[in-house]
N, C-alpha and C positions, 0 to 999 in steps of 0.2 A: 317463880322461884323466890323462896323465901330467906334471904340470909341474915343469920345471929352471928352476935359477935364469937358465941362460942363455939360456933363450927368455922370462922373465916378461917383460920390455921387449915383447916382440913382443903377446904376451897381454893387456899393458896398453895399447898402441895400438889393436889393434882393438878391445878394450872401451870407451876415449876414445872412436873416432870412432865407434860405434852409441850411445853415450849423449850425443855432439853433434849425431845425425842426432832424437833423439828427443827431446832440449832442451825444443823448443817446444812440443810435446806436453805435455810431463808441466807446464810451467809453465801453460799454458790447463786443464790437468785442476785440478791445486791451487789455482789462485785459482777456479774452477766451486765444486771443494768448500767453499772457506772461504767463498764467497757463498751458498752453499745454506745453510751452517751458521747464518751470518747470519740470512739469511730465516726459517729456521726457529724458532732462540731469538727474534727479534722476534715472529713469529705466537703463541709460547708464552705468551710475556709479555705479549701484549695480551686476550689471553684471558683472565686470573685477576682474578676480580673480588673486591673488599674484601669482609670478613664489616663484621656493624655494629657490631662491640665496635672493630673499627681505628682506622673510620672516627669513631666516639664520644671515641676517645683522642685522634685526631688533632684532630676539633671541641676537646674540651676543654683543648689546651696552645693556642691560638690567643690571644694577646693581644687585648683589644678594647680599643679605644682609649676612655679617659671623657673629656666634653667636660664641663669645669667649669659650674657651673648658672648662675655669674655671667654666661658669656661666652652662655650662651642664651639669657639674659633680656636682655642689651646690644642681640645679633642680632635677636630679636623687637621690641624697643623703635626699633631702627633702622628696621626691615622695616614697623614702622606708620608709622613719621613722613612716608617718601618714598614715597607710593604710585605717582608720577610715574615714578622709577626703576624700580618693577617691571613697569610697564606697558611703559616703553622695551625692557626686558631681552626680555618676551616675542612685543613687535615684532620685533625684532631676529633671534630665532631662527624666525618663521614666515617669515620674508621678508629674510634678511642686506642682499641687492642692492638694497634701497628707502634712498632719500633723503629 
C-alpha cells in the first residue's frame, strides 16, 4: 500500500467513518472490561482474611473509654433509690403501646 499525501484525506475518511461505525462497540466492550476488573479486585479483596498479629495491633490501639468511679457509685446510689423508675423503664420496653 502506497500512500501520497494527496490521497491521506481520503485514507483518513474512511478510517473516520469505520471507527464511527464501530464507536459503540468498542464503548460497551470498555466499560464490560472496566466492570469485570471491578468485580474481580472486589472478589480478591473480600477474600483475604486478617492474620491475628493485625487483628491484636488493631485491638490494641483502640481507645476505651474510663468511666470515673465517682460517677458509678452516683449511678448505683441513684439506681437503688428509685426502684419505681426501673420497673416503669422495663414496662415500657416489654409493651411501649400500654397506658
Amino acid at each position: 500500500m502506497n500512500i501520497d499525501i494527496k490521497n491521506i484525506t481520503n485514507y483518513l475518511s474512511r478510517f473516520a467513518k469505520t471507527l464511527v461505525r464501530f464507536l459503540p462497540f468498542m464503548f460497551i466492550i470498555a466499560n464490560l472490561m472496566v466492570y469485570g476488573y471491578l468485580v474481580l479486585h472486589i472478589n480478591s479483596l473480600t477474600q483475604v482474611e486478617a492474620d491475628e498479629l493485625t487483628v491484636l495491633e488493631q485491638l490494641e490501639s483502640v481507645n476505651r473509654p474510663e468511666i470515673d468511679q465517682a460517677a458509678v457509685d452516683k449511678i448505683k446510689e441513684l439506681q437503688d433509690q428509685n426502684v419505681q423508675v426501673d420497673a416503669l423503664f422495663k414496662e415500657a420496653r416489654d409493651n411501649p403501646f400500654s397506658e
